[in-house]
Legacy VTK file of the C-alpha trace (Angstrom):
# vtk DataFile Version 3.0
C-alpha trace
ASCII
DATASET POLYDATA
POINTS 84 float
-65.857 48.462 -108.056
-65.358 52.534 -107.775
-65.025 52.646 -103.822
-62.629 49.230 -104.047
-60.766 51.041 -106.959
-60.231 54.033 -105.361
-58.967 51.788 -101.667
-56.502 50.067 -104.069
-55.505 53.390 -105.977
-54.796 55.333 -102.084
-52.923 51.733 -100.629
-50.442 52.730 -103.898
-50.285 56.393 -102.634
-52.470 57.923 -105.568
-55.358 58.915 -103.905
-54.959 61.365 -100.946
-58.082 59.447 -98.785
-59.158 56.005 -98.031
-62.906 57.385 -99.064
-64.328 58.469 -101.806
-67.307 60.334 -101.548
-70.583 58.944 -102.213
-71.787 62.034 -104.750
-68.379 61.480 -106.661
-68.907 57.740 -107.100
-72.616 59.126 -108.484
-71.419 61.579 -110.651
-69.174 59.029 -111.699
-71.439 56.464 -112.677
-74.193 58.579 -114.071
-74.080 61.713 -116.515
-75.312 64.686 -115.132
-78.225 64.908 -117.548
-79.450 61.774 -116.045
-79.669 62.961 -112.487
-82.703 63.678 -111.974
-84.282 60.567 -113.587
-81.939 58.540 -111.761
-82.154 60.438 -108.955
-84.238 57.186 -107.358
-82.484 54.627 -108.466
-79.518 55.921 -106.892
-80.989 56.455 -103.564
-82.192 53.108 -104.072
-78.837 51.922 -104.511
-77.375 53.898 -101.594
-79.489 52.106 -99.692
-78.904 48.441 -100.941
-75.004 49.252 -100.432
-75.397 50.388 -96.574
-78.048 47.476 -95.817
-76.271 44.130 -97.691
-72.358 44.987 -98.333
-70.550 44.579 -95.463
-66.829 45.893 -96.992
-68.040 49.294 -97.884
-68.749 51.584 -94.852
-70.608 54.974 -94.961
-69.110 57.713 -92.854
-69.088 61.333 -92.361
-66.046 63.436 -93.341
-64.955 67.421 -93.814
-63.053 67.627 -97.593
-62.656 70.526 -98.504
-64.174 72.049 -95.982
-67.234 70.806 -96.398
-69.446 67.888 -94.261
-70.254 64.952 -96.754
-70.887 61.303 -96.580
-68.005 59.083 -97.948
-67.978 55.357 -98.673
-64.709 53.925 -97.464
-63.957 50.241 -99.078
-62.571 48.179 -95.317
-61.320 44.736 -96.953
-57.835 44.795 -97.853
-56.509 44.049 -101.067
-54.516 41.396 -100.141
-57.709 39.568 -98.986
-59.624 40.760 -102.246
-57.118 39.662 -104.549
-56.430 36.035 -103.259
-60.120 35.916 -103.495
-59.955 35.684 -107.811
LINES 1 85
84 0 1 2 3 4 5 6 7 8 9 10 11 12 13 14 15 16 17 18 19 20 21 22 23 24 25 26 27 28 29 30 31 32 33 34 35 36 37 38 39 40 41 42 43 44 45 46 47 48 49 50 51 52 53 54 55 56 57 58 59 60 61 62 63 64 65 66 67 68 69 70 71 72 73 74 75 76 77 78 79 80 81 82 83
């Protein structure tokens, strides 16, 4: 729900990028004193996303300055919210 969050937050013009990057939705989701425990589980999870969901895709973008993956959510919301 963060990456489709953040797609419906930037269609409304309050997020500056179609992406989020995939650290941010981690550091998001788990508190940093959990990191390192988690630190498979996550990878784990990274995994699952880019192997079974189809409407997130994993790209490489420079923010900031910096190289870093991003997950960018590609179903549009008007497709996602008939859906419920």
């Amino acid at each position: 729900a963060v990456v489709q969050d953040h797609y419906k937050e930037w269609e409304r013009n309050l997020e500056r990028y179609p992406y989020v990057g995939i650290f941010h939705v981690r550091d998001s989701l788990i508190p940093p004193q959990s990191r390192k425990k988690m630190k498979r589980v996550w990878e784990r999870a990274v995994d699952f996303l880019a192997s079974n969901e189809s409407r997130i895709q994993t790209e490489s973008h420079r923010v900031a300055g910096e190289d870093m993956l991003v997950w960018r959510w590609t179903q549009p919301s008007y497709l996602s919210d008939s859906e419920h």
